[in-house]
C-alpha positions in Angstrom: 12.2 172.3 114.4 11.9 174.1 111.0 14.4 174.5 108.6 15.2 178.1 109.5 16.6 176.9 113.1 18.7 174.0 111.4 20.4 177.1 109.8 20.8 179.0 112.8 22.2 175.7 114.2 24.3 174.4 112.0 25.5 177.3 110.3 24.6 175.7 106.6 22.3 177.5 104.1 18.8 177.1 103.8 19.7 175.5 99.6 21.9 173.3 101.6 19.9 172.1 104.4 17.6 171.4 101.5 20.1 169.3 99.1 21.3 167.4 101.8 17.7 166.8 102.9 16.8 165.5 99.4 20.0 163.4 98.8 18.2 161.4 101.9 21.4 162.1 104.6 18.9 163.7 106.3 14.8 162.6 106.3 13.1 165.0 108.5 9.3 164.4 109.1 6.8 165.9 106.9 3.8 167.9 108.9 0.6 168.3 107.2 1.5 171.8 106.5 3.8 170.9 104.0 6.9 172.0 105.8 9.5 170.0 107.5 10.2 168.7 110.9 13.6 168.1 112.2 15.3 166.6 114.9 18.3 166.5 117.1 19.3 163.9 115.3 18.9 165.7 112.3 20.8 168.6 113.7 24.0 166.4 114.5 23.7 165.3 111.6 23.9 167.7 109.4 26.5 169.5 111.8 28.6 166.4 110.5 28.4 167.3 106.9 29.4 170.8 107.3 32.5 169.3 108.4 32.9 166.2 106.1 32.2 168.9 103.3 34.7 171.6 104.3 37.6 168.9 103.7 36.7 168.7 100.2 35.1 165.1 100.7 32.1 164.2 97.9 28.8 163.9 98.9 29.3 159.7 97.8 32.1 159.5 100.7 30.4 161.6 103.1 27.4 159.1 103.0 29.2 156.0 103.1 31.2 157.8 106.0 27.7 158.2 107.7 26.5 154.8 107.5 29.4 153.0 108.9 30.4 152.4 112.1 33.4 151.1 112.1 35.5 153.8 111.0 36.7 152.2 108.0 35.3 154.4 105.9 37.0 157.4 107.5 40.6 155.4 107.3 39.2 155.1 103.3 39.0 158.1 102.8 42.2 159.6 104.6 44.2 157.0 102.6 42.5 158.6 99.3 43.4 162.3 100.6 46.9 161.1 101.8 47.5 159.7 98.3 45.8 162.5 96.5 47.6 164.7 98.3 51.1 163.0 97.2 49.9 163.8 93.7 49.3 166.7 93.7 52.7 167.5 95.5 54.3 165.7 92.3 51.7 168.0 89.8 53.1 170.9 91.2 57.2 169.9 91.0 55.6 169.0 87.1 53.8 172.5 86.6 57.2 174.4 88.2 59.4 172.4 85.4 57.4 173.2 82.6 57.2 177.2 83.9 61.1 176.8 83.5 61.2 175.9 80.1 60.8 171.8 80.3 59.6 169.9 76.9 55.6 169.6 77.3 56.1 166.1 75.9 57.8 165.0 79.0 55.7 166.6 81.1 52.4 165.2 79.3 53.8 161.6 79.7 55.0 161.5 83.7 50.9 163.2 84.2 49.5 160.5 82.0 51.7 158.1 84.4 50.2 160.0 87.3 46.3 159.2 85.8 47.3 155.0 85.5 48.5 155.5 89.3 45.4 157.4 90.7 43.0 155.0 88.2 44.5 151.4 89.5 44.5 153.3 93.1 41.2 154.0 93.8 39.9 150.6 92.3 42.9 148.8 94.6 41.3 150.5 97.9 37.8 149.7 96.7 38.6 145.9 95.8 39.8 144.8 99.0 38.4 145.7 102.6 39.9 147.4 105.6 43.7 147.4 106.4 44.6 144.6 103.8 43.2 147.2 100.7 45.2 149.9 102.2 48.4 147.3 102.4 47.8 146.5 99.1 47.2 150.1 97.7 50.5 151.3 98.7 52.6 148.4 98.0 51.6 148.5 94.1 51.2 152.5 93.1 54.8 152.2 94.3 55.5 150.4 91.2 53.2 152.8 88.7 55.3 156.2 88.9 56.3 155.1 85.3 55.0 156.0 81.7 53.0 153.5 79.8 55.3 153.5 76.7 54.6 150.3 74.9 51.4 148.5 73.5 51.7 145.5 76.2 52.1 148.6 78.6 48.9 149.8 77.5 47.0 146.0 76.8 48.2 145.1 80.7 47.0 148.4 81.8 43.3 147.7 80.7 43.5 144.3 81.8 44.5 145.2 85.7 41.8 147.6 85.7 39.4 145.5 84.4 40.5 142.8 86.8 40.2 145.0 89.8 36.2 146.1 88.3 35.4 142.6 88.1 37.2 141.3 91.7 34.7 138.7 93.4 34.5 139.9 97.1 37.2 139.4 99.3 35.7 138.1 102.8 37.2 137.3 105.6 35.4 136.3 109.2 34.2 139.1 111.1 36.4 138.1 114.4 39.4 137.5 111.9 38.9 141.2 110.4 38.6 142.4 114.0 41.9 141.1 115.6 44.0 142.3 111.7 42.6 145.6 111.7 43.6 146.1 115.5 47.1 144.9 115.0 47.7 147.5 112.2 44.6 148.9 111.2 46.2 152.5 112.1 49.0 152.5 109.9 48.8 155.0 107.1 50.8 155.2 104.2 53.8 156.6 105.5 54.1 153.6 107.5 53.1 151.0 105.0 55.7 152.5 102.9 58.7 151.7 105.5 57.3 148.1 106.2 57.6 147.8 101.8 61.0 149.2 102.0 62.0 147.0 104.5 61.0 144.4 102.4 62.5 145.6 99.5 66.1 145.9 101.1 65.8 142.0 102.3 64.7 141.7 98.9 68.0 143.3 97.5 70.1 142.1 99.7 68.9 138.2 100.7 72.5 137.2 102.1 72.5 139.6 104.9 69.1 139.2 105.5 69.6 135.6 106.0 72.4 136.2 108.2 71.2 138.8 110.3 67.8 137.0 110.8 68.7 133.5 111.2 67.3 132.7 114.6 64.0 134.3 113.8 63.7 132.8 110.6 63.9 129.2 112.5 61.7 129.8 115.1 58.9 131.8 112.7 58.7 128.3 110.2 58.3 126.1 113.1 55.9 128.3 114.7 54.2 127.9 110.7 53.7 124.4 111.6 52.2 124.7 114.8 48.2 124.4 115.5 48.4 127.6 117.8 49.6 129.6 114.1 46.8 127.9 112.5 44.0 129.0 115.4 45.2 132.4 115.3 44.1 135.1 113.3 46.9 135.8 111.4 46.8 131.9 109.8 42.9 132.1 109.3 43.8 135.7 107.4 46.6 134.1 105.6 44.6 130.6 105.0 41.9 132.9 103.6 44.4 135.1 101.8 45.7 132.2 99.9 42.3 130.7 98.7 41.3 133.8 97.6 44.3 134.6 95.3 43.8 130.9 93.8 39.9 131.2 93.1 39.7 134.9 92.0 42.8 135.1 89.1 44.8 137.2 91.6 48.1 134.9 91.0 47.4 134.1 87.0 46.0 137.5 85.7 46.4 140.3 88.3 49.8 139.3 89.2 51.7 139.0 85.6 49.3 142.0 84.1 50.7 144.3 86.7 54.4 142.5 85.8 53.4 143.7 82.0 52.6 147.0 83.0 55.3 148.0 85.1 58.7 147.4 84.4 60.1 148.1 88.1 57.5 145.8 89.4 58.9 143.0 87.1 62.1 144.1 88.4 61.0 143.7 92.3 59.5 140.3 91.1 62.6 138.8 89.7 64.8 139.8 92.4 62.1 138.0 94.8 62.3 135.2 93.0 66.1 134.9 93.3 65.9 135.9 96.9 62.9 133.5 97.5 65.6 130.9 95.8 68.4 131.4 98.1 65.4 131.6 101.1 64.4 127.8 100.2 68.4 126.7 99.7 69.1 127.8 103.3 65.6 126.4 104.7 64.1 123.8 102.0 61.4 122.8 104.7 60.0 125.9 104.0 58.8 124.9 100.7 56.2 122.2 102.4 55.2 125.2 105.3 54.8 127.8 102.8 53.2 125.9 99.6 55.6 127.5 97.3 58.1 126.6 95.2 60.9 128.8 93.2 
């Protein structure tokens, strides 16, 4: 069919039938006439990009969205509007305190803070693939709501991002990938959140945690030890996890830079540390199950 029933179709403009046609989302066949020849296919999708495009999604996403069939780009992008959108909640708190008289100084640092979050963001969800990226994502821009004040604030800044541009390729086997991003590959960042703060509060309070937990603490490091945990997907992810971390710098430069660069992450550490202390006092075996050490 010719361009002008696309239109009718789809409801687009002829100029955008025709960009989409020559960023190659769409390749219609060429008739010796000159003039082009679409199909159904063609039709659906370009129906498809109406859509994408009315959400505000780039013409990058909307392609990568097209190609894969997995979904994960979709979950990629909500997480990138679902963060966005957190930001731009916090711009507008910024913009209604500086309408009622607060110093543009403050204001121009906590939006500064805002650009290191969204910057170290979007590399953390490109870095690493499917759920884990999204894990990872929300678990550290919970740490980078603070100015960079300081030159090692600034020197640790460049040297995450840097990291994160450089990252070798985090793979993981296909049927692995499969069974993780069933078990939670839904969760959006409102849950991820809670599962962090859960974390957090076992963090801050280890003793109770211990206490409260005891019997499926016991069982969990046995079952650590077991060749069923080692068969399963969860060990080969965490198996895969750990030799990753070791050969890429994750543990000796990622780790400490993001330590440098924010002080309530350096904070979170140091309380792990001690809790992870008191963890190994009440269960040393776990030190052998665990490969770790305080």
């Amino acid at each position: 069919m010719f361009r002008s029933e696309v239109c009718r179709r789809t409801g687009l403009t002829k100029k955008a039938v025709e960009y989409y046609t020559q960023k190659g989302l769409v390749v219609p066949a060429l008739l010796g006439n000159g003039y082009r020849d679409y199909k159904e296919e063609d039709v659906e999708i370009l129906r498809r990009i109406g859509v994408l495009r009315k959400f505000g999604i780039g013409m990058e996403e909307i392609g990568e969205i097209l190609r894969d069939g997995s979904g994960e780009a979709f979950r990629k992008a909500a997480l990138y509007r679902e963060i966005e959108s957190r930001r731009n909640g916090r711009k507008d708190v910024l913009f209604r305190e500086l309408c009622e008289g607060r110093d543009f100084s403050e204001i121009e640092e906590e939006l500064r803070a805002l650009e290191v979050e969204e910057a170290v963001g979007e590399r953390l969800i490109d870095a690493f693939p499917g759920y884990y990226g999204r894990v990872v994502c929300v678990h550290f821009l919970s740490f980078l709501d603070e100015p960079v004040r300081t030159e090692e604030q600034r020197e640790a800044y460049e040297t995450v991002l840097e990291f994160l541009d450089n990252m070798p390729a985090f793979e993981v086997p296909e049927d692995v990938e499969d069974v993780m991003e069933d078990v939670i590959g839904e969760m959006g960042a409102e849950q991820v959140e809670k599962m962090f703060d859960a974390v957090k509060r076992s963090v801050e309070e280890p003793e109770d945690f211990l206490a409260e937990n005891g019997e499926t603490i016991a069982w969990y490091l046995a079952y650590r030890q077991s060749e069923e945990y080692r068969e399963s997907a969860a060990g080969k992810w965490m198996a895969c996890m750990r030799q990753f971390q070791e050969a890429s710098g994750y543990t000796e430069v990622f780790l400490p830079a993001m330590r440098r660069l924010s002080p309530s992450y350096e904070e979170y550490c140091r309380r792990m540390e001690e809790a992870n202390q008191r963890f190994l006092e009440r269960y040393p075996e776990a030190e052998a199950i665990f490969g770790v050490s305080s």
